[in-house]
ZANU-247178 format. One record per residue: x, y, z of N, C-alpha, C in turn; residue number from 1. Coordinates in steps of 0.2 Angstrom, whole numbers, always signed. Example, Ala and Ser with C-alpha at 12.3 -4.5 7.8 and 13.67 -1.06 7.14 Angstrom:
2
+66;-28;+39;+62;-22;+39;+66;-16;+39;1
+64;-11;+35;+68;-5;+36;+64;+0;+39;2
***
This chain:
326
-191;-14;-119;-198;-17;-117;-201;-12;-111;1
-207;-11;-110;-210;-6;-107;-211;-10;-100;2
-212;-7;-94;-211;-10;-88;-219;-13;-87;3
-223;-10;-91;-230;-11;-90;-232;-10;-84;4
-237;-14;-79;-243;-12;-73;-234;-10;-67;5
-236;-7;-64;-233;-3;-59;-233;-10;-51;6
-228;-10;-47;-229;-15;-41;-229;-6;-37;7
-232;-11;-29;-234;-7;-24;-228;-1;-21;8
-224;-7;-21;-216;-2;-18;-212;+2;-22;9
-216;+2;-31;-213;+6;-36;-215;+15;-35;10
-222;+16;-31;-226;+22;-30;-221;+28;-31;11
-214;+28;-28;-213;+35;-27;-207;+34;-35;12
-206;+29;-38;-203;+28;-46;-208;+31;-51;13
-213;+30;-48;-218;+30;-53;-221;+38;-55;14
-220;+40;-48;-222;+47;-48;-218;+52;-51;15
-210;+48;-51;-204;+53;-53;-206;+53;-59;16
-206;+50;-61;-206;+46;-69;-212;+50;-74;17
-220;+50;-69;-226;+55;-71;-218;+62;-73;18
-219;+64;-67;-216;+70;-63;-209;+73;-74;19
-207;+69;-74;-201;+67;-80;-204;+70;-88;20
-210;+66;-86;-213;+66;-93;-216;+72;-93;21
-222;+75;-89;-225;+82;-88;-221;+87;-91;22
-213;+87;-87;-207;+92;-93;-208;+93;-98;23
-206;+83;-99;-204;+84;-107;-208;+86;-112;24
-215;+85;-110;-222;+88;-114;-222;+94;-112;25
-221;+99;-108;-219;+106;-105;-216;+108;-111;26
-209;+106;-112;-204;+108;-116;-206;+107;-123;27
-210;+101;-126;-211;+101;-133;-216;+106;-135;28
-221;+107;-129;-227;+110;-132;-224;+118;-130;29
-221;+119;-128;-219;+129;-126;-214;+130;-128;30
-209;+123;-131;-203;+126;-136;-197;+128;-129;31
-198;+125;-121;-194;+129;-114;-187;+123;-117;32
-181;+127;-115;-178;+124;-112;-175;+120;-106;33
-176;+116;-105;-178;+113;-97;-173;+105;-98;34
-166;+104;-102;-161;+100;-102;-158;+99;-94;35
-157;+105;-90;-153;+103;-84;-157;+101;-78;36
-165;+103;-80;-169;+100;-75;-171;+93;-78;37
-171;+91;-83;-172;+85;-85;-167;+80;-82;38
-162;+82;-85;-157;+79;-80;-155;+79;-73;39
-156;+84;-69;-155;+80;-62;-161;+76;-61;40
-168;+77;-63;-174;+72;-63;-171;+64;-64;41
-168;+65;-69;-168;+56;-73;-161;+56;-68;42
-157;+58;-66;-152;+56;-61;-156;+53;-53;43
-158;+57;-52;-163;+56;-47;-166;+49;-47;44
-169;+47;-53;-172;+41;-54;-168;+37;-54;45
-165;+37;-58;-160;+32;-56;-154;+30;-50;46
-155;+34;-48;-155;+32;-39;-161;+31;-34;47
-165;+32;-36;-170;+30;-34;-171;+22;-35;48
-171;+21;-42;-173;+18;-44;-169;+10;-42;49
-163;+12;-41;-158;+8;-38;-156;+4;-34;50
-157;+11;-29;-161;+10;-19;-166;+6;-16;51
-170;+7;-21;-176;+4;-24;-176;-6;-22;52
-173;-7;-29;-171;-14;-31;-166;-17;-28;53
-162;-11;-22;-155;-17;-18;-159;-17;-12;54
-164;-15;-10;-166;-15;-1;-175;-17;-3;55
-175;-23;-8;-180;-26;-9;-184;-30;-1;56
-188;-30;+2;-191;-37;+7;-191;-43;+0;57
-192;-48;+4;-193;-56;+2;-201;-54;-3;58
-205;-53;+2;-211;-52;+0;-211;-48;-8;59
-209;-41;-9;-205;-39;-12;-203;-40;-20;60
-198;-45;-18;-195;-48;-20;-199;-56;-27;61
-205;-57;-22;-210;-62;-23;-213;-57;-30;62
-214;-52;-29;-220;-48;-32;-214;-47;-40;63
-208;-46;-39;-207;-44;-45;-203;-51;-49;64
-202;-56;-45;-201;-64;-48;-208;-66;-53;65
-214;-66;-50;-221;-65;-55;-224;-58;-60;66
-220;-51;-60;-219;-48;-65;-223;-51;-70;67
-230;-47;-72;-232;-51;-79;-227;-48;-86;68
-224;-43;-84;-220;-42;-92;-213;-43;-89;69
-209;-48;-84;-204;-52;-86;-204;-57;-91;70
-197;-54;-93;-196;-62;-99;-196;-67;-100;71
-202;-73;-103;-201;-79;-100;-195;-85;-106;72
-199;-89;-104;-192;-94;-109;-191;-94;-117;73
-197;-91;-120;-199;-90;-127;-193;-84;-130;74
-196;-79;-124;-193;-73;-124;-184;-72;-125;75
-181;-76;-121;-174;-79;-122;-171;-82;-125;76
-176;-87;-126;-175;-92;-134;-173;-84;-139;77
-177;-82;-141;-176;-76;-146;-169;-72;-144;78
-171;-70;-138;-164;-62;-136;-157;-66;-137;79
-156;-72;-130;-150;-77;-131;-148;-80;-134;80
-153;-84;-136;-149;-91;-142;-151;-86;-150;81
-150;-93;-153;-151;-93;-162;-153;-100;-166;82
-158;-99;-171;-159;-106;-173;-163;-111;-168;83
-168;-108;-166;-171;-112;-159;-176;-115;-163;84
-176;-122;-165;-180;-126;-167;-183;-130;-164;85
-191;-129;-160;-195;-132;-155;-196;-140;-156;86
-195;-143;-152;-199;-151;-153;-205;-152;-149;87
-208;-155;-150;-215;-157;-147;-219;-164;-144;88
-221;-166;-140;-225;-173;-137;-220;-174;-132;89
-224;-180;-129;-220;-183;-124;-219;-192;-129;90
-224;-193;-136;-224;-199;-138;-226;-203;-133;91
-232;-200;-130;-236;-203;-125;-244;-203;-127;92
-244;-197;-125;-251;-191;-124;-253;-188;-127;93
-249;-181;-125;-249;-176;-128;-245;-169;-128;94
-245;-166;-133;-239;-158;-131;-244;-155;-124;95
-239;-154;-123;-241;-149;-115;-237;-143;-116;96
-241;-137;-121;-236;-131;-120;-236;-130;-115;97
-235;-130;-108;-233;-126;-102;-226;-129;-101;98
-224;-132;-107;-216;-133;-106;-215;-133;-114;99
-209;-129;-115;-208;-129;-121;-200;-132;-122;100
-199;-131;-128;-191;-134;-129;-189;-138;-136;101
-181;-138;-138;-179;-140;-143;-171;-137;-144;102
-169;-138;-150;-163;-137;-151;-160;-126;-152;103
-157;-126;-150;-154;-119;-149;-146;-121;-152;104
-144;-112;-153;-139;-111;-152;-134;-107;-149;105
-131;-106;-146;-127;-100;-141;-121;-100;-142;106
-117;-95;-145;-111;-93;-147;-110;-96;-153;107
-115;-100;-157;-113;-106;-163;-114;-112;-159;108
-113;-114;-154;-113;-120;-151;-121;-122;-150;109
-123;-130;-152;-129;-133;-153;-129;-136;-145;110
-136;-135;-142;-138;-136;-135;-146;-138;-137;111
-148;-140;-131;-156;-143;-131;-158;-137;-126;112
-164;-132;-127;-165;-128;-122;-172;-130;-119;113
-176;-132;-114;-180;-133;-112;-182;-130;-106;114
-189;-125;-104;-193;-122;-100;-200;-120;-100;115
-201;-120;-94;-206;-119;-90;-209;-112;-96;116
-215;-113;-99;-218;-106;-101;-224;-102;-98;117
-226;-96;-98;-231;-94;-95;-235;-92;-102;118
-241;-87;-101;-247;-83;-107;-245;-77;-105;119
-244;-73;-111;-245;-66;-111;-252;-62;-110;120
-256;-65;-108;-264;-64;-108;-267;-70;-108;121
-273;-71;-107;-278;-74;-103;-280;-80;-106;122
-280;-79;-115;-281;-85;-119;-273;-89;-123;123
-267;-85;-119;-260;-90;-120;-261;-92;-113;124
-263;-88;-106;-262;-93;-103;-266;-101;-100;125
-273;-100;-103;-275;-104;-103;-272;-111;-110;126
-269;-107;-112;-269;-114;-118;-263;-115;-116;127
-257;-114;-110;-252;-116;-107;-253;-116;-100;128
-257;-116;-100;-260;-117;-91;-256;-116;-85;129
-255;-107;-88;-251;-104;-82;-244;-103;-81;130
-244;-109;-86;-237;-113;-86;-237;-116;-78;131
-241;-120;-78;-239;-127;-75;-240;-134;-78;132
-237;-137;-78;-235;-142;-83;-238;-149;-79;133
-243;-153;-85;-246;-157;-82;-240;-163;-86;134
-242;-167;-82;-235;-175;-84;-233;-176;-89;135
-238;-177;-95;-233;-176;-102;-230;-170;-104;136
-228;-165;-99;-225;-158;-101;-217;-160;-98;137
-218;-164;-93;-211;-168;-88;-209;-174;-92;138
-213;-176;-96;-211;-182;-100;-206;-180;-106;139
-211;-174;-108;-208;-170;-117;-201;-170;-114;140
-198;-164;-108;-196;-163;-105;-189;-168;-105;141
-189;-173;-101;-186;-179;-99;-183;-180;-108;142
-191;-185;-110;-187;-185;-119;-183;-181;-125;143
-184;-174;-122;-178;-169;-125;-171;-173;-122;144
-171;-174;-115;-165;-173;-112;-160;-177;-115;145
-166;-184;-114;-160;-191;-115;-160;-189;-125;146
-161;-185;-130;-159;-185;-134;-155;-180;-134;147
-154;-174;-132;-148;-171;-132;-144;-176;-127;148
-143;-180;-123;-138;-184;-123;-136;-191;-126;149
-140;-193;-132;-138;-196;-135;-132;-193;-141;150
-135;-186;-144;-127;-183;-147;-124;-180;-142;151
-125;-179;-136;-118;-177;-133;-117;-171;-131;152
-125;-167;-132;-126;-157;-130;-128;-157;-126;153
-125;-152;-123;-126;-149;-116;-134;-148;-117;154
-138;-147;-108;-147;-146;-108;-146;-137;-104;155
-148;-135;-106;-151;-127;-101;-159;-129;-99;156
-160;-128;-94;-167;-127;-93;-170;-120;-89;157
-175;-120;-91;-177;-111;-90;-184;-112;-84;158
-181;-111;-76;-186;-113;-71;-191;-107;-68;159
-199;-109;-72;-203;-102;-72;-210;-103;-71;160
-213;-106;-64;-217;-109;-63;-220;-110;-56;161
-225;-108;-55;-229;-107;-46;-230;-115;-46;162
-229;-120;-50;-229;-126;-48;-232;-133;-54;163
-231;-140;-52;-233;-142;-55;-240;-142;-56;164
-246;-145;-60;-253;-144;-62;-257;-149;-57;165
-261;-146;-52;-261;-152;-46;-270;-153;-48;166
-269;-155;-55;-277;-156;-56;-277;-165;-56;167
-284;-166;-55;-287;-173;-57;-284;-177;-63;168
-285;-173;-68;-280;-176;-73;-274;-180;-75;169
-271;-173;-71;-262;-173;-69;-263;-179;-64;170
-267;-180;-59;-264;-187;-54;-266;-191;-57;171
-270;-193;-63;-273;-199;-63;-269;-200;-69;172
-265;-196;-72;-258;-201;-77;-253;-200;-73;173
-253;-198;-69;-245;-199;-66;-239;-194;-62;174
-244;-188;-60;-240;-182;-60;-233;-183;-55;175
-234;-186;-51;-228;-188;-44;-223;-194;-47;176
-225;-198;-51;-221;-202;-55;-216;-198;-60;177
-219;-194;-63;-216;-190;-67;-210;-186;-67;178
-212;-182;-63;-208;-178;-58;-201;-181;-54;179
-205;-186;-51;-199;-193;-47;-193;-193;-52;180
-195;-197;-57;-191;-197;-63;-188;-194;-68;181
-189;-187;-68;-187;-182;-69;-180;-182;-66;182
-182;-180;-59;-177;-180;-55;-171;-185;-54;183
-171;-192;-53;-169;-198;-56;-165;-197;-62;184
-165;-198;-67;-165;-197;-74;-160;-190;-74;185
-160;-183;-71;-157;-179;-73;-152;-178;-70;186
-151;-184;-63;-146;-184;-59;-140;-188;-63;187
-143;-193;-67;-138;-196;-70;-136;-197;-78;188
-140;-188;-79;-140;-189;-85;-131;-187;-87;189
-129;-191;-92;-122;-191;-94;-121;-184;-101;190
-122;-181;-99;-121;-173;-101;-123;-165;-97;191
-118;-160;-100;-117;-156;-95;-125;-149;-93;192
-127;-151;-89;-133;-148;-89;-134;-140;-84;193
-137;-135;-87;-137;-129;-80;-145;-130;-83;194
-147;-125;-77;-154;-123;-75;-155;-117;-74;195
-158;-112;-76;-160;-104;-72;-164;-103;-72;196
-167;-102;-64;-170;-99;-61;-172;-90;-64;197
-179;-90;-69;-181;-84;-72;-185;-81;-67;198
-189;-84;-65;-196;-81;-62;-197;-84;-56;199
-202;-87;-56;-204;-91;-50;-204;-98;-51;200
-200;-100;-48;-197;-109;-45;-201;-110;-39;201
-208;-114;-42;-211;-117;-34;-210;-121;-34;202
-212;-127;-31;-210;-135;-29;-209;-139;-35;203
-212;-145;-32;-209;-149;-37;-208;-150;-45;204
-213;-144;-45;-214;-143;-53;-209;-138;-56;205
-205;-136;-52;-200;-134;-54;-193;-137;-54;206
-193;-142;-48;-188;-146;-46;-185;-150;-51;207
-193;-152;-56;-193;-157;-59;-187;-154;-67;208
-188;-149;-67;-181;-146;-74;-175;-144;-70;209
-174;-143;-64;-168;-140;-60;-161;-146;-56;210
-161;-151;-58;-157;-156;-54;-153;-155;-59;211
-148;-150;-61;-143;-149;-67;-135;-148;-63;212
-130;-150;-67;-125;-147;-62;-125;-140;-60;213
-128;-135;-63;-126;-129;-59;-132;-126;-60;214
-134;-120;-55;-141;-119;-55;-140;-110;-54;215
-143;-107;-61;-141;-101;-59;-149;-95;-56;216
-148;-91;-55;-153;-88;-53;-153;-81;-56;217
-158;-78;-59;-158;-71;-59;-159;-67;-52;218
-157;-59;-52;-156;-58;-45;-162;-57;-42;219
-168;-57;-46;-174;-55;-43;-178;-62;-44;220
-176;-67;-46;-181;-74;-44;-181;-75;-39;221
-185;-79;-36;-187;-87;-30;-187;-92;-33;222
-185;-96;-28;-185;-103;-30;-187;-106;-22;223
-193;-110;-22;-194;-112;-15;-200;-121;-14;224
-199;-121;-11;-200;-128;-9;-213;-128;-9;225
-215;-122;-8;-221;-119;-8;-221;-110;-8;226
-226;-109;-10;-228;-101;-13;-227;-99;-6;227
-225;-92;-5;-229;-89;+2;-236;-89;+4;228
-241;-89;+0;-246;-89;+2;-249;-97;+5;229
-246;-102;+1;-246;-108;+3;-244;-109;+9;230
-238;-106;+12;-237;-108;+18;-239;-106;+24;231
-241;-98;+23;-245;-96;+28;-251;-98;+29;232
-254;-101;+23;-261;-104;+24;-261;-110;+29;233
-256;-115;+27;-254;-120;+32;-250;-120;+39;234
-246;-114;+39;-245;-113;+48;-249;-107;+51;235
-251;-103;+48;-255;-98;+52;-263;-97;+49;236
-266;-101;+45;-271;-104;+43;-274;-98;+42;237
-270;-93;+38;-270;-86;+33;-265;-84;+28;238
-268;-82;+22;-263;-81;+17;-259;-74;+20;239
-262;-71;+23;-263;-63;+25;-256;-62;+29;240
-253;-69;+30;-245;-69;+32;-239;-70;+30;241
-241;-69;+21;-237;-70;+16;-231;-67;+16;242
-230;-60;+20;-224;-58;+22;-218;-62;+27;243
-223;-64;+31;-218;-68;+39;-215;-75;+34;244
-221;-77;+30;-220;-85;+25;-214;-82;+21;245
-214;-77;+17;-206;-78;+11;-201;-76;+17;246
-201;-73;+21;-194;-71;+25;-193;-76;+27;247
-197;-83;+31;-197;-87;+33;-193;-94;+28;248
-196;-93;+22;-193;-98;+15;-187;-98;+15;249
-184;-91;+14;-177;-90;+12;-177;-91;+4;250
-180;-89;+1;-182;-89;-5;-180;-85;-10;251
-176;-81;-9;-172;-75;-13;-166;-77;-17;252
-163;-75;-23;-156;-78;-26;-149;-77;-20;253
-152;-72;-15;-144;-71;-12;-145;-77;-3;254
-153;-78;-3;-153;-84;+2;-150;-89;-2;255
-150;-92;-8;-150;-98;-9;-145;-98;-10;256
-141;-93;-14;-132;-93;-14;-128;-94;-9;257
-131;-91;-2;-127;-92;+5;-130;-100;+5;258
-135;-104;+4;-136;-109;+8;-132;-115;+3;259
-130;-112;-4;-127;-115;-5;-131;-121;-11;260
-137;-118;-12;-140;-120;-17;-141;-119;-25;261
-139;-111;-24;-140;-109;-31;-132;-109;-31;262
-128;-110;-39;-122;-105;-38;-121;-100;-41;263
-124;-97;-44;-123;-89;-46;-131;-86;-47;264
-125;-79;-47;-132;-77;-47;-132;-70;-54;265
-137;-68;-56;-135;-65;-64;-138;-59;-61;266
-136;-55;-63;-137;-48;-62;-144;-45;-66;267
-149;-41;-64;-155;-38;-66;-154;-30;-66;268
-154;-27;-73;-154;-20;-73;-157;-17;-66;269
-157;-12;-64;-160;-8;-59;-167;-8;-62;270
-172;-9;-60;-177;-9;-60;-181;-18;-64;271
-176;-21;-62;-180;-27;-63;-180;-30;-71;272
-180;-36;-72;-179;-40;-78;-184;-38;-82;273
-191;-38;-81;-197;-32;-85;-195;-25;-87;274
-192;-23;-83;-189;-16;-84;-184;-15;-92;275
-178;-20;-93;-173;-19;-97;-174;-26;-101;276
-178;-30;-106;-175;-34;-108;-169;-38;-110;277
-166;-32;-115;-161;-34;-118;-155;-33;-116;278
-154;-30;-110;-149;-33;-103;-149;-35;-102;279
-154;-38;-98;-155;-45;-93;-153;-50;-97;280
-156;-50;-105;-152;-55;-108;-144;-56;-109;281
-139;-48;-111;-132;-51;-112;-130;-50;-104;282
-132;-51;-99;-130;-53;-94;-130;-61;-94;283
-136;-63;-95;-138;-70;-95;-135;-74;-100;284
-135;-73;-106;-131;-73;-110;-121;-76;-108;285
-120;-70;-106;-112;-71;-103;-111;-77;-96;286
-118;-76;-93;-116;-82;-87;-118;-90;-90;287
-122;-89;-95;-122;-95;-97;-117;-98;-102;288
-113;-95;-105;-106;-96;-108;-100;-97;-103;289
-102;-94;-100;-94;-95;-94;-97;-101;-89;290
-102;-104;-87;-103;-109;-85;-103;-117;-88;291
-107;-115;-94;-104;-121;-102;-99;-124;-102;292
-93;-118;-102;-88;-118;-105;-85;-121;-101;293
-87;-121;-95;-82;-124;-87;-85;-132;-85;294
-90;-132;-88;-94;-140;-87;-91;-144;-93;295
-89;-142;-98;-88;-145;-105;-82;-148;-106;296
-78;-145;-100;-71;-146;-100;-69;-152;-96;297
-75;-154;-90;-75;-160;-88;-77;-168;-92;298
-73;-171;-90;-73;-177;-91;-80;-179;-90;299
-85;-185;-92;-91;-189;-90;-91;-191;-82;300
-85;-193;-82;-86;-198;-75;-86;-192;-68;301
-82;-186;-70;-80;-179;-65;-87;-176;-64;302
-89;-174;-72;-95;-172;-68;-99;-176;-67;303
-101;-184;-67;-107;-185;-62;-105;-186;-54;304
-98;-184;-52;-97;-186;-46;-97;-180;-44;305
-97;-173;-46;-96;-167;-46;-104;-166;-45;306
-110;-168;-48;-116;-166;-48;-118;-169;-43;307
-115;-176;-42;-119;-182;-36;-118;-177;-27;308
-111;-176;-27;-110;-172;-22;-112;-166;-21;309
-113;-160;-25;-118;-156;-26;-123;-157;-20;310
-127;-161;-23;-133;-161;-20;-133;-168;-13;311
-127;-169;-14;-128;-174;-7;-124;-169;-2;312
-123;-162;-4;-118;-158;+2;-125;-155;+4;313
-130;-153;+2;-136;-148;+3;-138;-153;+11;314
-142;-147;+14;-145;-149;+20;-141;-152;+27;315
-146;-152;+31;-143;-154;+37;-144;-161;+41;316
-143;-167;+45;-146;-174;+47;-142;-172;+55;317
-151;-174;+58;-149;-176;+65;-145;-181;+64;318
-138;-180;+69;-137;-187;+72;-139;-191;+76;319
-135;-196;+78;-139;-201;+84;-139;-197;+91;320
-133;-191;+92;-133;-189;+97;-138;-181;+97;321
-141;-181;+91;-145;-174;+92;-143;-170;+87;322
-135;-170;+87;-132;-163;+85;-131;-164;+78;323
-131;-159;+74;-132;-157;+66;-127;-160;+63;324
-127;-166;+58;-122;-166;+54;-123;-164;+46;325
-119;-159;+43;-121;-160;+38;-120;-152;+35;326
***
């Protein structure tokens, strides 16, 4: 899959890469030999390109979690699973594609996949609105769940979303109920569920697919409580501080594995998940089998006291005398 539009900090990638090609059109059109120049060039790039990807900023970091030709959940339905037969409604309202989902397979074993979708261009994203998912998209969501736990399969959910749909519409059926319940409901759902963070994980609208026993991250997502631009707007009442707002978030897959929120984190070609599709998938692929495998093995009652704790070990509480417990 071709990397498509170029980000800011790619500049001196982008040049090599001009620089690579110009050869190779040198050498087809004049017939030149130019093999060992071509080679320390594409060595070159690839340390470059390396260097690049491991000494990202947060900010950075942001820019390639929103990557418009990252793979989104459709995408992985196809690369990782088999047999992905989509289900649709909440048996409410109405389909909300900005969430998509249904039965998969992975290694031959039958699971429920559900995630967050985004548009490839202007008139998919409008007709999935971004992928932000208005209530009946949380509900569709929900009623996958308790069905794949009624026969007893595991849930994957795919977290890819600047947030829930903060429209008029979405409040007046229910968007904060929705979500609530989501939450609720996923905590005590009695089957083994993981979540991965593909893209961008912002608030609740992300939250609301992500309360699973184990939560993985690709190594160039975020996942975050508001966008950086969101929060520089609200403490320095300018977006224009997006940089101080992600380093401030802690919003990277290796922030959230030290805090102890994400547990693993999945490895990204050099050059970013856009970059390599069908890498990022058998990497993805492999972490989602080895964490299956390890949930599967538990008893009902293990893991919901394994899941419960989880998320009661996160975070810190003043005491009564001041000092941190927690």
């Amino acid at each position: 899959m071709a990397a498509g539009p170029h980000l800011e900090f790619e500049k001196d990638i982008v040049e090599l890469q001009e620089q690579i090609e110009r050869l190779e059109g040198l050498a087809r059109n004049k017939g030149l030999d130019v093999a060992s120049e071509l080679q320390d060039l594409q060595s070159k790039l690839e340390v470059l390109r390396r260097e690049t990807y491991q000494n990202l900023r947060p900010i950075e970091q942001v820019q390639v979690a929103r990557h418009p030709q990252r793979p989104y959940t459709l995408d992985y339905l196809d690369l990782v699973f088999s047999d992905f037969q989509e289900l649709h409604g909440d048996r409410s309202y109405r389909d909300d594609e900005a969430i998509v989902g249904g039965w998969a397979r992975l290694d031959g074993n039958t699971l429920m996949v559900i995630g967050h979708q985004k548009g490839r261009d202007m008139k998919e994203n409008l007709r999935r609105n971004f992928g932000m998912p208005h209530p009946e998209g949380y509900r569709k969501a929900l009623r996958l769940m308790r069905m794949a736990e009624k026969f007893g399969r595991p849930v994957v959910t795919f977290i890819d979303t600047p947030g829930a749909y903060p429209g008029l519409g979405a409040e007046e059926r229910g968007q904060a109920e929705a979500i609530a319940t989501n939450l609720r409901e996923m905590a005590r759902l009695r089957t083994p569920t993981v979540s991965v963070v593909i893209g961008e994980g912002g608030s609740g609208g992300a939250l609301a697919l992500g309360v699973t026993d184990r939560i993985l991250m690709l190594e160039h997502s975020i996942y975050s409580v508001i966008s950086p631009e969101g929060c520089a707007a609200i403490l320095w009442r300018s977006a224009e501080h997006r940089e101080k707002a992600a380093q401030a978030l802690k919003l990277t897959s290796s922030n959230l594995l030290a805090l102890g929120v994400a547990d693993d984190i999945v490895a990204e070609p050099d050059g970013g998940a856009h970059a390599d599709w069908d890498q990022t998938a058998r990497q993805l692929q492999r972490s989602l089998a080895k964490h299956l495998s390890e949930l599967i093995e538990l008893d009902m009652d293990t893991l919901l006291r394994q899941r419960w704790a989880k998320y009661e070990s996160m975070g810190a509480w003043l005491g009564e005398d001041g000092a941190l417990d927690g």
